[in-house]
PyMOL Python script that loads the backbone (N, CA, C, O; Angstrom):
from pymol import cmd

cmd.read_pdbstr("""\
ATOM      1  N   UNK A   1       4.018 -71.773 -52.501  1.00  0.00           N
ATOM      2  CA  UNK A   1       3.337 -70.488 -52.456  1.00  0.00           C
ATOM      3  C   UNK A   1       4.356 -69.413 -52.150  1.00  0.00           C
ATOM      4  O   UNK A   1       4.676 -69.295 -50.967  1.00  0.00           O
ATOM      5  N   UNK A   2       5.045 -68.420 -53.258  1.00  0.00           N
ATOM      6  CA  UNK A   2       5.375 -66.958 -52.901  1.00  0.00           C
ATOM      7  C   UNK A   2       4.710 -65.659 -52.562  1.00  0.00           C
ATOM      8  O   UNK A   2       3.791 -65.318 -53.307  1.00  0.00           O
ATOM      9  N   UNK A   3       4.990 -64.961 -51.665  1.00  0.00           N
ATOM     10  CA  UNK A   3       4.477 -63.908 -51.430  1.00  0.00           C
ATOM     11  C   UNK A   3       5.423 -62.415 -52.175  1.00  0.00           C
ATOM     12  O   UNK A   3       6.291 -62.522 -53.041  1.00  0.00           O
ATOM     13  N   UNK A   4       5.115 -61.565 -51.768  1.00  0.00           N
ATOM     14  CA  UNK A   4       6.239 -60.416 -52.214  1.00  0.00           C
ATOM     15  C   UNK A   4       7.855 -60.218 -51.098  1.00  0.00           C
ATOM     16  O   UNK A   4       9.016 -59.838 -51.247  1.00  0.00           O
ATOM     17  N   UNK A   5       6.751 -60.890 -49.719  1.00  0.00           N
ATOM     18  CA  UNK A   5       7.635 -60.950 -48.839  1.00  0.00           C
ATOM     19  C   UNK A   5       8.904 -62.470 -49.164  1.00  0.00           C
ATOM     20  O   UNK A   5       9.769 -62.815 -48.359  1.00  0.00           O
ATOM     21  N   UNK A   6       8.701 -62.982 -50.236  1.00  0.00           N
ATOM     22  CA  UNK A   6       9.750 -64.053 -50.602  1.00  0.00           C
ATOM     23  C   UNK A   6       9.612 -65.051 -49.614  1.00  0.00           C
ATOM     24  O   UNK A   6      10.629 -65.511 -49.093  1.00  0.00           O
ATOM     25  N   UNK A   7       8.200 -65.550 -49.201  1.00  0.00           N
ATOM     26  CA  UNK A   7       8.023 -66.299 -47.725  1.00  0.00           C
ATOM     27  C   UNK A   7       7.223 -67.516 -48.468  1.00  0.00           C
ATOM     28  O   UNK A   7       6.090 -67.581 -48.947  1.00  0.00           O
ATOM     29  N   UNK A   8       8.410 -68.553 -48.347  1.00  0.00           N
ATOM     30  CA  UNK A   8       7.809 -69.870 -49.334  1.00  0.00           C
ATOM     31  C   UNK A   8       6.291 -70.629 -48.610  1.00  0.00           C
ATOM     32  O   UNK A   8       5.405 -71.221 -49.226  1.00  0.00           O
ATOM     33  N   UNK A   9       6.375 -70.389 -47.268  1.00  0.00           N
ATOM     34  CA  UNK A   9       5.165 -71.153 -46.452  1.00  0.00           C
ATOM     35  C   UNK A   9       4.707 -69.871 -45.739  1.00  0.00           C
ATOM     36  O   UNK A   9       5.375 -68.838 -45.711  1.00  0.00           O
ATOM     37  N   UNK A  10       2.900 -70.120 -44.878  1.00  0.00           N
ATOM     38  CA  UNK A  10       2.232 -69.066 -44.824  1.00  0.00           C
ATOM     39  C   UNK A  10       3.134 -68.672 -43.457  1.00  0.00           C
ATOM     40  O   UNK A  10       4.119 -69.399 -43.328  1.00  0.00           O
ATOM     41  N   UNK A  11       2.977 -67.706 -42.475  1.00  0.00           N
ATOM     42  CA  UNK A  11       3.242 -67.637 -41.379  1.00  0.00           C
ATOM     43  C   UNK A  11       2.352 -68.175 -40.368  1.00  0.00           C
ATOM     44  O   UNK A  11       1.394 -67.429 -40.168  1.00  0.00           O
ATOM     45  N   UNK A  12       2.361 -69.207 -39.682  1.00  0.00           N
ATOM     46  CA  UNK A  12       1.824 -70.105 -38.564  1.00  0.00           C
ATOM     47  C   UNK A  12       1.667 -69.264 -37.474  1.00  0.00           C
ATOM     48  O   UNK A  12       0.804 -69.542 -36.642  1.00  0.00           O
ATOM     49  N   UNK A  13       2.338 -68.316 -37.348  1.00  0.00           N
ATOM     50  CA  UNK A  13       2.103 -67.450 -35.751  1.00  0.00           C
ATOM     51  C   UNK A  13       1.434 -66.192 -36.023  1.00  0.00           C
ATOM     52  O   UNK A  13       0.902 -65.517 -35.143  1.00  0.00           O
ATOM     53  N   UNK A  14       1.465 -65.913 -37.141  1.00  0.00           N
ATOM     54  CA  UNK A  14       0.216 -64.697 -37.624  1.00  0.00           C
ATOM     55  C   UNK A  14      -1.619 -65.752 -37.597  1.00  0.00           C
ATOM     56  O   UNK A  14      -2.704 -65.355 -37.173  1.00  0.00           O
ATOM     57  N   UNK A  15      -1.280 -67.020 -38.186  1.00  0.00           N
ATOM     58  CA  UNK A  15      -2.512 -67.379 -38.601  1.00  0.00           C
ATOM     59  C   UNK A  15      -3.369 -68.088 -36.756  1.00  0.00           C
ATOM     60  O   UNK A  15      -4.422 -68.699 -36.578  1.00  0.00           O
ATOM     61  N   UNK A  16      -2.585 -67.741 -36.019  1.00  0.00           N
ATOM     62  CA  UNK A  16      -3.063 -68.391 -34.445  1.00  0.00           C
ATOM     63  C   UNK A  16      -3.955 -67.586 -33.756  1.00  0.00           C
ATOM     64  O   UNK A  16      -3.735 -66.396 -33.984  1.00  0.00           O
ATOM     65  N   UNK A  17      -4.852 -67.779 -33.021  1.00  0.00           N
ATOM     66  CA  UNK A  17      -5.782 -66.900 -32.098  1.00  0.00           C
ATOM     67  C   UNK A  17      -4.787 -66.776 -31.213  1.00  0.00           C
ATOM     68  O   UNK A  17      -3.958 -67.605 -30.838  1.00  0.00           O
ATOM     69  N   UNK A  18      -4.979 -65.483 -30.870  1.00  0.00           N
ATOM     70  CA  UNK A  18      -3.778 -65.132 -29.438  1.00  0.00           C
ATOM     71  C   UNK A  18      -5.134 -65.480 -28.058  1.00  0.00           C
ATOM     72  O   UNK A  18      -6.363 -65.535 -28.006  1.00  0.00           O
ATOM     73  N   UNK A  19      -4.057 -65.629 -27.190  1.00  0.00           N
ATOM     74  CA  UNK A  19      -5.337 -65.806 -25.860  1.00  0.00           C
ATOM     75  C   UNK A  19      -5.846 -65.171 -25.502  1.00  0.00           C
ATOM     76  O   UNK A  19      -5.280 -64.081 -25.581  1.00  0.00           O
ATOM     77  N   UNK A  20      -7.000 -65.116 -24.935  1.00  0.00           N
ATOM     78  CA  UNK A  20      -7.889 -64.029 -24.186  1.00  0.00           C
ATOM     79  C   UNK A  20      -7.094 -64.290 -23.096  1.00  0.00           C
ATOM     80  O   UNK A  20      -6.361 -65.258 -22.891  1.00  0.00           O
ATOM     81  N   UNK A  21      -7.393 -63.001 -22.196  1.00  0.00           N
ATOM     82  CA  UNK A  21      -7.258 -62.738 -21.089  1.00  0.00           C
ATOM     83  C   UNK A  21      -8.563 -63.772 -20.032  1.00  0.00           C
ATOM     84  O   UNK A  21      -9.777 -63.643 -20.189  1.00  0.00           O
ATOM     85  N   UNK A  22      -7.981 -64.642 -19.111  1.00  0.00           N
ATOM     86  CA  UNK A  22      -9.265 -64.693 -17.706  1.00  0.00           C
ATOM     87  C   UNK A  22      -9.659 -63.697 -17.391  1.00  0.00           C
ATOM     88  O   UNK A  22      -8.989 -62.701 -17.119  1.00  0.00           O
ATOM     89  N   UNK A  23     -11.031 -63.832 -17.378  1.00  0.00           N
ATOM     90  CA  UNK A  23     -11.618 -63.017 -16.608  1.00  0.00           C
ATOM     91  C   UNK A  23     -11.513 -62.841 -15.181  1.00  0.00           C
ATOM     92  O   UNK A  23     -11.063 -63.783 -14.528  1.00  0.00           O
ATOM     93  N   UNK A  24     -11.904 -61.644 -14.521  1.00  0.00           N
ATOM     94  CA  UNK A  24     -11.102 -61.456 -12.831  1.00  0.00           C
ATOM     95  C   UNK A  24     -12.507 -61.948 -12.521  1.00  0.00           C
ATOM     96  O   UNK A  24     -13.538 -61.893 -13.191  1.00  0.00           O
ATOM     97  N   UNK A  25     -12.228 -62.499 -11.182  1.00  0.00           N
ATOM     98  CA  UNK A  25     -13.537 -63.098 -10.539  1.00  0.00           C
ATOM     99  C   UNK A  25     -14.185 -61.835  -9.937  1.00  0.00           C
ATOM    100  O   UNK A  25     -13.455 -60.912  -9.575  1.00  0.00           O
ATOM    101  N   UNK A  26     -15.183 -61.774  -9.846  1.00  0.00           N
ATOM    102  CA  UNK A  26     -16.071 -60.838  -9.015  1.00  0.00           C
ATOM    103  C   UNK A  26     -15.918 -60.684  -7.732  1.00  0.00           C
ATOM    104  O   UNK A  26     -15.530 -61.777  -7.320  1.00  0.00           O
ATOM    105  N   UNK A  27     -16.031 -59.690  -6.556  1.00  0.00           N
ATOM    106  CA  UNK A  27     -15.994 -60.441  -5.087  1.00  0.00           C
ATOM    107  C   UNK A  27     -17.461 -60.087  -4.385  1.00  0.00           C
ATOM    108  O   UNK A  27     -18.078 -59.026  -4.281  1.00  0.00           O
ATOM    109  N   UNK A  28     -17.598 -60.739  -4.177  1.00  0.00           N
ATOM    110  CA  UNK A  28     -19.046 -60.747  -2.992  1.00  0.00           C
ATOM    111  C   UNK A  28     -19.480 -59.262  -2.475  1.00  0.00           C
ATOM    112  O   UNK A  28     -18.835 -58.817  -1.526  1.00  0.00           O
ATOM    113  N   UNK A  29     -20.302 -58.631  -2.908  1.00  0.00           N
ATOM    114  CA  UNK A  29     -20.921 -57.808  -2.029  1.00  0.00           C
ATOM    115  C   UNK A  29     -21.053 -57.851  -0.528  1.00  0.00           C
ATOM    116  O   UNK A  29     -21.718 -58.665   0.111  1.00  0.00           O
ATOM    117  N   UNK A  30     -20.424 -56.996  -0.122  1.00  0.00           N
ATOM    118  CA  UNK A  30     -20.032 -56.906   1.643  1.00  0.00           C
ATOM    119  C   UNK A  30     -18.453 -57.705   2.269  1.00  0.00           C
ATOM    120  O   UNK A  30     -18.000 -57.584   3.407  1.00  0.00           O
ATOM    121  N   UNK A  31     -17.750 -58.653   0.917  1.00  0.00           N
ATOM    122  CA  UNK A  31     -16.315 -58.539   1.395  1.00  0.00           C
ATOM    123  C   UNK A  31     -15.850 -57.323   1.494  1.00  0.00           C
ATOM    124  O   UNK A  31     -16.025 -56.245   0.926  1.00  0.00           O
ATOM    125  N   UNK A  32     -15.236 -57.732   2.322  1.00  0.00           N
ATOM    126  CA  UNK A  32     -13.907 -56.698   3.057  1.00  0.00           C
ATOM    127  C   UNK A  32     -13.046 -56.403   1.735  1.00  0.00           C
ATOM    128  O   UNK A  32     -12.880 -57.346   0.961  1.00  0.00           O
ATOM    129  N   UNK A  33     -12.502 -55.184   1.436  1.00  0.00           N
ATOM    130  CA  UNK A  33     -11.178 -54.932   0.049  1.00  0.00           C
ATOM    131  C   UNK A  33     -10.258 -53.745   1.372  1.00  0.00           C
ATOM    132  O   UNK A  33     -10.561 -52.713   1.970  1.00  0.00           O
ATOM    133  N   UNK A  34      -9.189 -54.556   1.318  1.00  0.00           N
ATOM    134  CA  UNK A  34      -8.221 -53.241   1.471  1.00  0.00           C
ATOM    135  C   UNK A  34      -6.988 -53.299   0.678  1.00  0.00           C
ATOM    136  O   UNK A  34      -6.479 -54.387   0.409  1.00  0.00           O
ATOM    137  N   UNK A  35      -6.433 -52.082   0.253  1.00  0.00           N
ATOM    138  CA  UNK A  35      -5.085 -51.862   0.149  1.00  0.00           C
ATOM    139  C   UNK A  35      -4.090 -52.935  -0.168  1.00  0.00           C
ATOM    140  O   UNK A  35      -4.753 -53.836   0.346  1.00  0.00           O
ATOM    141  N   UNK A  36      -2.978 -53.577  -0.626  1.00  0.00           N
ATOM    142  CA  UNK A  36      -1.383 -54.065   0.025  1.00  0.00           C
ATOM    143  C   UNK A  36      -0.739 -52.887   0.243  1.00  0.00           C
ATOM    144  O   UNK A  36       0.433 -53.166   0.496  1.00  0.00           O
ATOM    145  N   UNK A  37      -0.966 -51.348   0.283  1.00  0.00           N
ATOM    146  CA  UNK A  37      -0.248 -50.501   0.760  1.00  0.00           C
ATOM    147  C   UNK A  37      -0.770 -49.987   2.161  1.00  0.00           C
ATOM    148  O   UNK A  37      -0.173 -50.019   3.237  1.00  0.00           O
ATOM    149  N   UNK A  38      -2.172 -49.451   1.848  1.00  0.00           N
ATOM    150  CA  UNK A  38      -2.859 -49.694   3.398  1.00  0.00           C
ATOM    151  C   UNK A  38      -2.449 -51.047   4.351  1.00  0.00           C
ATOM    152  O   UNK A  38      -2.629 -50.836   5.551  1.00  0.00           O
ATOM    153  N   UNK A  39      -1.965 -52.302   4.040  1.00  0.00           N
ATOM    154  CA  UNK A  39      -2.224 -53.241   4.694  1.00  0.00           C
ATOM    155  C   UNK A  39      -0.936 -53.705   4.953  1.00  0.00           C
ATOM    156  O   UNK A  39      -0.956 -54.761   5.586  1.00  0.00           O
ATOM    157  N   UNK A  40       0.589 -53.133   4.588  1.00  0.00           N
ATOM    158  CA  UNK A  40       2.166 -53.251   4.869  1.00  0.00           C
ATOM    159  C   UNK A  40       2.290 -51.705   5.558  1.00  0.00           C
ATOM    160  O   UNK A  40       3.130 -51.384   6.399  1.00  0.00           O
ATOM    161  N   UNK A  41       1.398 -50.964   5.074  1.00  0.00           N
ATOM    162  CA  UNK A  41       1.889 -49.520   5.793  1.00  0.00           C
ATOM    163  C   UNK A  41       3.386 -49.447   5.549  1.00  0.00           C
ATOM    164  O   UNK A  41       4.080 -49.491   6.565  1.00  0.00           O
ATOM    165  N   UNK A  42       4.063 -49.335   4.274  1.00  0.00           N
ATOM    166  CA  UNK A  42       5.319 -48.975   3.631  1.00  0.00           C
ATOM    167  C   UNK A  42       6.182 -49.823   4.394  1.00  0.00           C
ATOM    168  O   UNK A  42       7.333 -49.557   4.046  1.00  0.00           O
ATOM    169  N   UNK A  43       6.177 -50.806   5.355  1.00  0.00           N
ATOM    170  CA  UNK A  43       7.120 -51.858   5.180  1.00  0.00           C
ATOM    171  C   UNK A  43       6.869 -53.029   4.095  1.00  0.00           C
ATOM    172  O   UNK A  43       5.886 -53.042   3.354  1.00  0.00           O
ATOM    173  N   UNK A  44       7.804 -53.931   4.098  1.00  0.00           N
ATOM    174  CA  UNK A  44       7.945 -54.816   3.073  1.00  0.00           C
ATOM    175  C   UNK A  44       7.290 -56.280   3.329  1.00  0.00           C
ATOM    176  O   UNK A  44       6.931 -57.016   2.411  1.00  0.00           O
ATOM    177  N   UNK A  45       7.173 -56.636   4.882  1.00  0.00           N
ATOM    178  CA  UNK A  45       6.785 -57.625   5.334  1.00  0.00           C
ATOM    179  C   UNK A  45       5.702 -57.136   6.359  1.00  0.00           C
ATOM    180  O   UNK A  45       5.760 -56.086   6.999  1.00  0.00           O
ATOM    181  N   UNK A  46       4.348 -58.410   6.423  1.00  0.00           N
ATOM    182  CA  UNK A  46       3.829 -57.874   7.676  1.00  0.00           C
ATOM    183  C   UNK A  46       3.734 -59.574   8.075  1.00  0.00           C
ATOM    184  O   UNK A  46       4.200 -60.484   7.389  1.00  0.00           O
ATOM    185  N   UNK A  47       3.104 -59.694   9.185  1.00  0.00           N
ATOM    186  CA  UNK A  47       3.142 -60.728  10.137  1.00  0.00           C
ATOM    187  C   UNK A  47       1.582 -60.991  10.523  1.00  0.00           C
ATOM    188  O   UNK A  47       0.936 -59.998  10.857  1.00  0.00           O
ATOM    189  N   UNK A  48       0.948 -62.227  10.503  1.00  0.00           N
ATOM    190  CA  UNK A  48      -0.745 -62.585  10.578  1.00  0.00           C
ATOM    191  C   UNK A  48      -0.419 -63.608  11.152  1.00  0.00           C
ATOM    192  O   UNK A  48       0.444 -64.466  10.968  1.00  0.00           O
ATOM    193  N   UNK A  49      -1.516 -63.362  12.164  1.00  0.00           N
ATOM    194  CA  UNK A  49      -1.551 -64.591  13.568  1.00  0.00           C
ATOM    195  C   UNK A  49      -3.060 -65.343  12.840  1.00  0.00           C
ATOM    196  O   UNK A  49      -4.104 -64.806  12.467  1.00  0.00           O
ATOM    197  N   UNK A  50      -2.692 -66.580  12.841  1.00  0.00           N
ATOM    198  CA  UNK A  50      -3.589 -67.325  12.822  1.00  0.00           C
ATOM    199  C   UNK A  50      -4.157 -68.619  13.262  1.00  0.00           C
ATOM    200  O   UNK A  50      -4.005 -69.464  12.380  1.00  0.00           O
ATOM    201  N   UNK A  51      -4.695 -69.026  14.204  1.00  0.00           N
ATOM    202  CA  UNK A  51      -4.894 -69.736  14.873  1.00  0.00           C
ATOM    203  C   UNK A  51      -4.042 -70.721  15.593  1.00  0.00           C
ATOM    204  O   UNK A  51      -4.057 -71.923  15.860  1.00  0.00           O
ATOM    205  N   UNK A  52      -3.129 -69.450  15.831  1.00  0.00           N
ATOM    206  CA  UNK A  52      -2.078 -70.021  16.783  1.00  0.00           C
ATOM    207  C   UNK A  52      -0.918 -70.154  16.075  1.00  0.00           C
ATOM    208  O   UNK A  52       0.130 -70.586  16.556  1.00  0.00           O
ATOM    209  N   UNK A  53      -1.111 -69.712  14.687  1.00  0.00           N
ATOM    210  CA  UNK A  53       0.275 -69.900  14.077  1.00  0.00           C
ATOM    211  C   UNK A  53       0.468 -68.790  13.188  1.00  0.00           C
ATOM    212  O   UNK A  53      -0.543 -68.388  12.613  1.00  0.00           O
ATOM    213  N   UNK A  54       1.677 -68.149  12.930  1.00  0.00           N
ATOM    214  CA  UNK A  54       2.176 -66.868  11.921  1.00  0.00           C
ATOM    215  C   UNK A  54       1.976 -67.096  10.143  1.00  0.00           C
ATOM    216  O   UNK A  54       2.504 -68.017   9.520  1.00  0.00           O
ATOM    217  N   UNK A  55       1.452 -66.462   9.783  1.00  0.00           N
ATOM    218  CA  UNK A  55       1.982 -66.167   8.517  1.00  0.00           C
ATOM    219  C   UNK A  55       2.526 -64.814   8.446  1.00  0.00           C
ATOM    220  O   UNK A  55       2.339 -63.838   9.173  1.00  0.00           O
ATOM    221  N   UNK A  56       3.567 -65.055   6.927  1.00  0.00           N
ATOM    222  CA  UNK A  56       4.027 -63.989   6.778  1.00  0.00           C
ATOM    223  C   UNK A  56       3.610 -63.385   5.602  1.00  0.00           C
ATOM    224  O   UNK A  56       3.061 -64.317   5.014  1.00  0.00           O
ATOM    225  N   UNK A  57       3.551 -62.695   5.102  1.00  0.00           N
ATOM    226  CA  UNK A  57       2.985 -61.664   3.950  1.00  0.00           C
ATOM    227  C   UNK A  57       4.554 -60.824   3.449  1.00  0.00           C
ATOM    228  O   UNK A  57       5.175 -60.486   4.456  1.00  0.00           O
ATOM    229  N   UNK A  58       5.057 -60.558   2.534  1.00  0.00           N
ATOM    230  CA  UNK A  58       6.422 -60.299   2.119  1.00  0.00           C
ATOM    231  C   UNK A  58       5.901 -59.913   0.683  1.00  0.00           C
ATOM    232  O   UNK A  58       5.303 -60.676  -0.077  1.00  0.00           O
ATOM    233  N   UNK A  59       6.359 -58.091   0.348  1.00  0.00           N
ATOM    234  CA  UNK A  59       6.582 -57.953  -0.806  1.00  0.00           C
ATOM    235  C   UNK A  59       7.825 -57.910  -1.610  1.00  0.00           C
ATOM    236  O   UNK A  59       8.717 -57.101  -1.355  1.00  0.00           O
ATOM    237  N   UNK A  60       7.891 -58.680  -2.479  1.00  0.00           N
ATOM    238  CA  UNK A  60       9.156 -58.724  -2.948  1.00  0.00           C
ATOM    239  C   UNK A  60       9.230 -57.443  -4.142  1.00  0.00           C
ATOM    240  O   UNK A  60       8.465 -56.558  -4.524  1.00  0.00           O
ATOM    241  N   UNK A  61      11.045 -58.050  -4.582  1.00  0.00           N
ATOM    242  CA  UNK A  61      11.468 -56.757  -5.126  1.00  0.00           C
ATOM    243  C   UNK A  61      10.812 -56.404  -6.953  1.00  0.00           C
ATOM    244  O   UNK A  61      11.195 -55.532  -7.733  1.00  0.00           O
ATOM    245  N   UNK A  62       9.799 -57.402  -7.129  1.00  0.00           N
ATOM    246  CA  UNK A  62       9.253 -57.219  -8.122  1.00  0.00           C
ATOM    247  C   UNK A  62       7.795 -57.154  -7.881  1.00  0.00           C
ATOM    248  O   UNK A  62       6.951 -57.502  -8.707  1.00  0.00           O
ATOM    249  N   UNK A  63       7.549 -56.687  -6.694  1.00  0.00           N
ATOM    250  CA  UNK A  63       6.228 -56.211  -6.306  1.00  0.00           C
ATOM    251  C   UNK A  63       4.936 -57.387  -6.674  1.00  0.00           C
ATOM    252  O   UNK A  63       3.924 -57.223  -7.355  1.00  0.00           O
ATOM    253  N   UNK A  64       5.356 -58.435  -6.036  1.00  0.00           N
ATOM    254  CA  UNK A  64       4.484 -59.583  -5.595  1.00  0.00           C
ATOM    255  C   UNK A  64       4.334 -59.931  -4.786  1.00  0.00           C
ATOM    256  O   UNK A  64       5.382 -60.203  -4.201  1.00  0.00           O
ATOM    257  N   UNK A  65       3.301 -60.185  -4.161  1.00  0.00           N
ATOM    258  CA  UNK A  65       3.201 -60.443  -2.628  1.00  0.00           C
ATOM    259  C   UNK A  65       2.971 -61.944  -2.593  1.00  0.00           C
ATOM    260  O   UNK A  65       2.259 -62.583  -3.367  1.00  0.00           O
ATOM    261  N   UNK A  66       3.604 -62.353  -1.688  1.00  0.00           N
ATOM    262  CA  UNK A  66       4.030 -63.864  -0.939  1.00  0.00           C
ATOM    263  C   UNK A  66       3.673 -64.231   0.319  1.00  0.00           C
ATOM    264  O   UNK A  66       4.209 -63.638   1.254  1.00  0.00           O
ATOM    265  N   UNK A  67       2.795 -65.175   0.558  1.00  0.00           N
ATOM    266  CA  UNK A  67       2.076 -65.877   1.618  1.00  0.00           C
ATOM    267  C   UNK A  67       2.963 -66.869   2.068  1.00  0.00           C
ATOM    268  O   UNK A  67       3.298 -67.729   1.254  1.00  0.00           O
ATOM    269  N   UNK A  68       3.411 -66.910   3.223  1.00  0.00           N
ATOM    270  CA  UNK A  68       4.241 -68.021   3.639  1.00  0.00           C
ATOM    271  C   UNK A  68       4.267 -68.385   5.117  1.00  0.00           C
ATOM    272  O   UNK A  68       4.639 -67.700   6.070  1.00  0.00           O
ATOM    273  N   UNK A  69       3.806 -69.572   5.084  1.00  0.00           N
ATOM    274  CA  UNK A  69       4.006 -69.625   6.945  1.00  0.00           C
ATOM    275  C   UNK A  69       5.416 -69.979   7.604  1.00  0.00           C
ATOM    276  O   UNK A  69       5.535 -70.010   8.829  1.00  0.00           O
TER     277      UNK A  69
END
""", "prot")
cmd.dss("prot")
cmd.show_as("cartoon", "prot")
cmd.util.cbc("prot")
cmd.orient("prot")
C-alpha cells in the first residue's frame, strides 16, 4: 500500500487510541482541603508529629511534595 506520503505500511501510532486521563477522585463533603502553600508557609519542608513519631513533608525542586518518615 502507497500513500502520497511514499509510506509503504499504514502508521501504527496514528491508528492507536491515546489514553484517557483518570479521573480525580471526589473528596467527601466536610473533608478538611488546605493549601501546600498555606500548609509550608514558603518554607520547603514542614515537620508532622504523629503518634509519637515525625514525618516529614519536603517540596522538592520540581515542585512535588514527598512524605517521608
Amino acid at each position: 500500500m502507497s500513500t502520497s506520503l511514499g509510506l509503504t505500511r499504514p502508521l501504527l501510532a496514528l491508528a492507536r487510541p491515546r489514553p484517557q486521563p483518570q479521573p480525580v477522585a471526589a473528596v467527601p463533603a466536610g473533608v478538611r482541603r488546605i493549601s501546600s502553600q498555606q500548609l509550608l508557609e514558603g518554607s520547603r519542608e514542614l515537620v508532622i508529629q504523629h503518634q509519637g513519631g515525625e514525618y516529614h513533608l519536603r517540596l522538592t525542586r520540581n515542585d512535588k511534595l514527598i512524605l517521608t518518615k
